[in-house]
N, C-alpha and C positions, 0 to 999 in steps of 0.2 A: 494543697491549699485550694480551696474554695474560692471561683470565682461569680461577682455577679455586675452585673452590666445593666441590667433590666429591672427598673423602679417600674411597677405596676398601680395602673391608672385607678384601681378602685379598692379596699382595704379588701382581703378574703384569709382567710383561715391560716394561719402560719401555724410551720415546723417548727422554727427556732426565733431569736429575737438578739439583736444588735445593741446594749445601749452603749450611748453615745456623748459627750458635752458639744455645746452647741459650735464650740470652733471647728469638732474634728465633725461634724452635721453638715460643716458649707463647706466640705472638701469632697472635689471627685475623685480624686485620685487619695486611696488610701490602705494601709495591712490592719487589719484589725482582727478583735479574735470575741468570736460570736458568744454569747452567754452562755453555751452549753459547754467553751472553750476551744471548740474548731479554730483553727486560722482562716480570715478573709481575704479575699482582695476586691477592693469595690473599684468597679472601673466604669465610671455613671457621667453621662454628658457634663459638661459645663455648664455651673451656674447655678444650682438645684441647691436648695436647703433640704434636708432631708428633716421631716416633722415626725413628731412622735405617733402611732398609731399607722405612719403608712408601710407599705410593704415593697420589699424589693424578690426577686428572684432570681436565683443561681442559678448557674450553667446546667445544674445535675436536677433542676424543679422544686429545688427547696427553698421553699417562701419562708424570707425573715422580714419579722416584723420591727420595725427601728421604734427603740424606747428612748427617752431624752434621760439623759443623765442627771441625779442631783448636783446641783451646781454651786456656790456662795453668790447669793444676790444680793444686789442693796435695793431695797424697799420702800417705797414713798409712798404714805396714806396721807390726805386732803378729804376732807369734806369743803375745801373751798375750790369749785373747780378752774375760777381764773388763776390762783398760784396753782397747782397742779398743771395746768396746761403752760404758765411760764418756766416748769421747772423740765416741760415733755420738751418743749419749744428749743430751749438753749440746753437739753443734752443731745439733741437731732441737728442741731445746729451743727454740732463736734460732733457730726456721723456718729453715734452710741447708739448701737443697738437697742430698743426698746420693748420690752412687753406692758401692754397698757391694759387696766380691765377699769371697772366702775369706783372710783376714788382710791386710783391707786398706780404707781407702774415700778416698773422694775428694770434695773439693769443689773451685768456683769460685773463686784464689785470693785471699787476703786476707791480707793481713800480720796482724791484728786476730786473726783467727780460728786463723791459723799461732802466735803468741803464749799464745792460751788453750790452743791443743790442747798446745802445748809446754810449756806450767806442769804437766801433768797428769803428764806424764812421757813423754810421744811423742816422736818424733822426725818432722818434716814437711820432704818434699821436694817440687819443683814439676819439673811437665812439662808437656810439650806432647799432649794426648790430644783423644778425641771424649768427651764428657761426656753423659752417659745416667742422671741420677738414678732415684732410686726415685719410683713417681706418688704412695706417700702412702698412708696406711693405708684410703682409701675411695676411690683413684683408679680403679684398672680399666683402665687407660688413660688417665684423661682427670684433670684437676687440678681438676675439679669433688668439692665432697664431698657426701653428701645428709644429710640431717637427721631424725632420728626424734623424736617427741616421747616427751617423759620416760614415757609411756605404750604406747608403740609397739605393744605384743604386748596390751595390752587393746585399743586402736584398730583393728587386723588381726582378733583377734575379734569385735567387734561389727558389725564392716564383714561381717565372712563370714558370721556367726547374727544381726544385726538388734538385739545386745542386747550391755550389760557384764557387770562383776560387780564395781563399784565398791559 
């Protein structure tokens, strides 16, 4: 089995190519079995979504390129962008992952969720796509968030001048 440990910081020319659906994407710890049908094992820090187009490499230097898998999405088109944005608003509400582009977004489908976005006044259709949500308002890439104390900007001064002003 193939191991890789090492997500590489800029996209370069891959061997082989990984696809993936987006749940088993925000897993570090995983066996999987590469497109050409190798076995994997990914053993990649904590927290990382892994996006389509970037590349990882294995113990042995073989760069795999991770592709998103077609997935079932439900679909939301608006040309009116305040209901669109009340329908992004109360499914981020209920942590749902989200992919947003220009009159439109998309989740992971769910009857449940197709039914609220439908009370609002949407209309929700399902396909078959690669699903790329947004990382989250402190992602950066990565589904880790950090945490500031309710002091933050006094804590960064005293740390820089030795002192508060509490």
């Amino acid at each position: 089995m193939l191991r890789i440990e090492e997500k590489l910081t800029q996209v370069t020319q891959s061997q082989s190519s990984l696809t993936l659906p987006f749940d088993l994407r925000q897993k570090s710890r995983l066996r999987a079995r590469l497109d050409d049908g190798r076995e994997v094992a990914l053993i990649l820090p904590r927290g990382y979504i892994l996006r389509s187009g970037e590349c990882l490499r294995a113990e042995d230097g073989t760069v795999v390129a991770i592709k998103a898998a077609l997935e079932t999405v439900s679909l939301v088109r608006s040309e009116d962008p305040v209901l669109l944005a009340r329908a992004c608003y109360h499914l981020g509400n209920r942590h749902v992952p989200l992919q947003i582009g220009p009159g439109w977004c998309r989740y992971l489908h769910d009857h449940v969720l197709d039914a609220m976005v439908q009370g609002l006044g949407l209309n929700v259709g399902c396909e078959l796509a690669a699903f790329e949500p947004e990382n989250g308002a402190y992602g950066q890439g990565t589904t880790r968030s950090h945490h500031h104390s309710p002091h933050a900007d006094q804590d960064a001064h005293r740390d820089q001048h030795g002192h508060s002003h509490d």
